[in-house]
C-alpha positions as CSV (number, residue, x, y, z in Angstrom):
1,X,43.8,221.9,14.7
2,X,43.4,218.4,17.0
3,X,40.6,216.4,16.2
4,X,37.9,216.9,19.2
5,X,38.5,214.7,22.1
6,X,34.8,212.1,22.2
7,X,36.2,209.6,24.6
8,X,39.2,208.5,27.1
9,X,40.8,204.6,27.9
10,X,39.7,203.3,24.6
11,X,36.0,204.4,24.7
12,X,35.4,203.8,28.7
13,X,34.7,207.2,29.3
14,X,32.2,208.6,26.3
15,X,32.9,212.5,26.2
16,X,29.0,214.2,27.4
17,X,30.5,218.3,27.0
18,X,33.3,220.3,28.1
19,X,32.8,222.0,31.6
20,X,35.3,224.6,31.6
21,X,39.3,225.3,31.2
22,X,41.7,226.9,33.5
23,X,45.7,227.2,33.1
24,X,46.4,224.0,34.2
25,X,43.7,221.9,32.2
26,X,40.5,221.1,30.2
27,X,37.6,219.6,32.3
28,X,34.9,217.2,30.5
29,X,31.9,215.7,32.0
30,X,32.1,212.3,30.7
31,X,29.7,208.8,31.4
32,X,31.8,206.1,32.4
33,X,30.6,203.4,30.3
34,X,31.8,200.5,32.7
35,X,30.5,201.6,36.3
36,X,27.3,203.5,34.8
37,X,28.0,207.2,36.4
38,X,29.1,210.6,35.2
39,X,32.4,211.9,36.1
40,X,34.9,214.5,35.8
41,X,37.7,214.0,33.5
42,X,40.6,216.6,34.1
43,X,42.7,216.6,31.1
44,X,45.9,218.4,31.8
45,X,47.2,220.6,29.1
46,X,50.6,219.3,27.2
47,X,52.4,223.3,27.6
48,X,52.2,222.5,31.4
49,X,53.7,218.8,31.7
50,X,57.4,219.8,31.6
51,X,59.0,218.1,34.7
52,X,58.1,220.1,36.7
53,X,54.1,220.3,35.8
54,X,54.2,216.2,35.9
55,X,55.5,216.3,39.5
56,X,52.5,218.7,40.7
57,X,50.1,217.1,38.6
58,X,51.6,213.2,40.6
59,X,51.4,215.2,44.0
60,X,47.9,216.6,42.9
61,X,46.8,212.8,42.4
62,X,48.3,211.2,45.6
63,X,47.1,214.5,47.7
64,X,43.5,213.9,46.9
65,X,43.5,209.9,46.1
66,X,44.7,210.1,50.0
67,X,41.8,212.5,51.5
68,X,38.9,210.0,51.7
69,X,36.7,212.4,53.1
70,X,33.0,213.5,52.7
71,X,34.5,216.8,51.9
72,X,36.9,216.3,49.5
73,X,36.8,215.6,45.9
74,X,37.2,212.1,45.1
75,X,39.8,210.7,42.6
76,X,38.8,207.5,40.8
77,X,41.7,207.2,38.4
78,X,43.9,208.2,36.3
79,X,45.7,207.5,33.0
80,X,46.8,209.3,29.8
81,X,45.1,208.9,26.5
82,X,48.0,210.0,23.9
83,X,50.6,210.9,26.1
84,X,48.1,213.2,27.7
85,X,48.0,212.6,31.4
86,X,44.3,213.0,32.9
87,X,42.4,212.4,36.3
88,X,38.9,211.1,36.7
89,X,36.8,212.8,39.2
90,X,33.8,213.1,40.7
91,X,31.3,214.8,39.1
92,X,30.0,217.8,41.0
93,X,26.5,219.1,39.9
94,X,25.9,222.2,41.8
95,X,29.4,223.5,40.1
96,X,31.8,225.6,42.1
97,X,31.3,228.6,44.4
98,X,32.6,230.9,42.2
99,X,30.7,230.1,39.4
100,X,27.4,230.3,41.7
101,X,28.7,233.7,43.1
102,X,29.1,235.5,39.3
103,X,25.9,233.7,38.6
104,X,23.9,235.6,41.7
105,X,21.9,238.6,41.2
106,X,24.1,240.1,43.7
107,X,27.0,238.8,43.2
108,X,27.5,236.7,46.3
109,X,26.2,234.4,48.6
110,X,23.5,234.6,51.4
111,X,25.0,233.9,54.9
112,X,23.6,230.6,55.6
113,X,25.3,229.6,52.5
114,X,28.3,230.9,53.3
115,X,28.3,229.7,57.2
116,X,27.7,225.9,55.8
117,X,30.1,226.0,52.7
118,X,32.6,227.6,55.2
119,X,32.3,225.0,57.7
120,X,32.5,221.8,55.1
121,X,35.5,223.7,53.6
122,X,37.3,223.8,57.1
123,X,36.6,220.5,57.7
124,X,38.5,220.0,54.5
125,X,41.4,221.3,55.7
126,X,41.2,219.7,58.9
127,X,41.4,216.4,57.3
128,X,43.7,217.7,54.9
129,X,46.1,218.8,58.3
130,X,45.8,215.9,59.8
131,X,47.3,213.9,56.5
132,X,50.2,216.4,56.8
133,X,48.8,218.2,53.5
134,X,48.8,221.6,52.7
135,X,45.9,222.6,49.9
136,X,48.0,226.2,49.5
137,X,45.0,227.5,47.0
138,X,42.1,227.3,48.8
139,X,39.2,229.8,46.9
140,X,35.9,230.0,45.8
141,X,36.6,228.3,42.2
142,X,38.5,225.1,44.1
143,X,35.2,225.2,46.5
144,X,32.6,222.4,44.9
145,X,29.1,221.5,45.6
146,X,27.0,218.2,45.0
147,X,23.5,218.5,43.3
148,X,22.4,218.6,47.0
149,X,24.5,221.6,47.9
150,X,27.9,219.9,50.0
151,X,30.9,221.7,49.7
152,X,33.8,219.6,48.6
153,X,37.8,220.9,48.5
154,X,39.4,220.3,45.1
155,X,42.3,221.1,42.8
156,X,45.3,220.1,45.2
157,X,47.6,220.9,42.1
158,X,49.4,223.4,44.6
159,X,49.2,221.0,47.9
160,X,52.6,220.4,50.4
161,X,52.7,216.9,51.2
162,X,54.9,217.4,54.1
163,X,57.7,215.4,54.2
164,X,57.6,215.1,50.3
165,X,59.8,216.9,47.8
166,X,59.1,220.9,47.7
167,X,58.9,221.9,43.5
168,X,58.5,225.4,45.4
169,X,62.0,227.5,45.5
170,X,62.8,229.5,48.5
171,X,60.8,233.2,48.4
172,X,58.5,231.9,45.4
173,X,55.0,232.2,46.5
174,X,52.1,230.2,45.2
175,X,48.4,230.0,45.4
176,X,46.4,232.8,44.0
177,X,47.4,236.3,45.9
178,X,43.7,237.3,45.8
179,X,43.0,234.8,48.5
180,X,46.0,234.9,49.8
181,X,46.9,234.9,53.7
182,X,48.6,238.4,54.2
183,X,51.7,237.0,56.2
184,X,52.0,234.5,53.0
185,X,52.0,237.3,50.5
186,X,54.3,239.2,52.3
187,X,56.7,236.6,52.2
188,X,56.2,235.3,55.9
C-alpha cells in the first residue's frame, strides 16, 4: 500500500484532507504554502493516464486554463509529483450541487436556487461557446458553488475544443447518459 500523499511540488502545497474520488481522480483540499490560500488539488489516478487519459486530462487543462470567467473554475497550475500528473484548482466551499441535493431533506433544491445556479451555469456555457468549447458533461456533480453560493462549471475532462484533435471515435458517446440530451443519446 502507497504511503499517504501529505504534500505536492516539494512541500508547496501541505495536504489539509481528501475531498472526494471519482473515476478519473482523487481530490485534496490543500494550503498553498507560497500564496497563502486553499486550493483544490486534482490528482489524476495512474490506471487512467494511458495515451489516451493524458490527452483528455491536457485538453481538460487548456479547456479551463482558457475560460477566465466568473463562472468557471479556475485553474492555477499544474504539475506531477511522481510521475503523477495533477491540477491545482480553486477551492470551492459550498461543494457541488449534487452533493447539496443528497444532502437536502428533500432531496432537491428550492427554485430560487435552481433559477440562479441555472442561470450562472448557462452563462458558463455561453462563455464556454463562444471559446469554441464544448463541456459535453454538464451535471449537478460538475456544478460548484463558492462559500457565498456562485455556481461555477468544472471538470472539462470531456470538453471539444473545436478545431482540436477528437480522442472521441465515430458513434462513441460520452458524458454521463443520465443527463444526457436525448438527440445525443440516441446517436444524433
Amino acid at each position: 500500500m502507497a504511503s499517504p500523499i501529505t504534500s505536492f511540488q516539494n512541500g508547496r502545497y501541505q495536504v489539509l484532507r481528501k475531498l472526494g474520488e471519482g473515476g478519473k481522480g482523487v481530490v485534496f483540499l490543500c494550503q498553498d504554502t507560497v500564496l497563502r490560500r486553499q486550493v483544490a488539488i486534482k490528482l489524476i489516478k495512474e490506471e487512467v493516464l494511458d495515451e489516451e487519459g493524458l490527452l483528455r486530462f491536457q485538453r481538460e487543462v487548456q479547456a479551463m486554463a482558457s475560460l477566465v470567467h466568473p463562472n468557471v473554475v479556475t485553474v492555477f497550475d499544474i504539475g506531477q509529483e511522481e510521475g503523477r500528473h495533477f491540477l491545482v484548482l480553486e477551492f470551492m466551499e459550498g461543494g457541488d450541487v449534487e452533493q447539496i441535493v443528497a444532502a437536502s431533506l428533500n432531496k432537491r433544491l428550492d427554485a430560487a436556487a435552481t433559477v440562479r445556479i441555472s442561470k450562472e451555469v448557462v452563462r458558463a456555457l455561453e462563455h464556454a461557446h463562444r471559446h469554441n468549447i464544448l463541456h459535453r458533461d454538464v451535471k449537478p456533480g460538475n456544478i460548484w458553488l463558492t462559500q457565498g453560493g456562485q455556481a461555477k462549471l468544472g471538470d472539462f475532462g470531456l470538453a471539444y475544443l473545436g478545431g482540436g484533435p477528437r480522442l472521441t471515435r465515430a458513434g462513441m458517446m460520452v458524458g454521463s447518459i443520465a443527463y444526457m440530451a436525448p438527440e445525443v443519446a440516441l446517436g444524433r
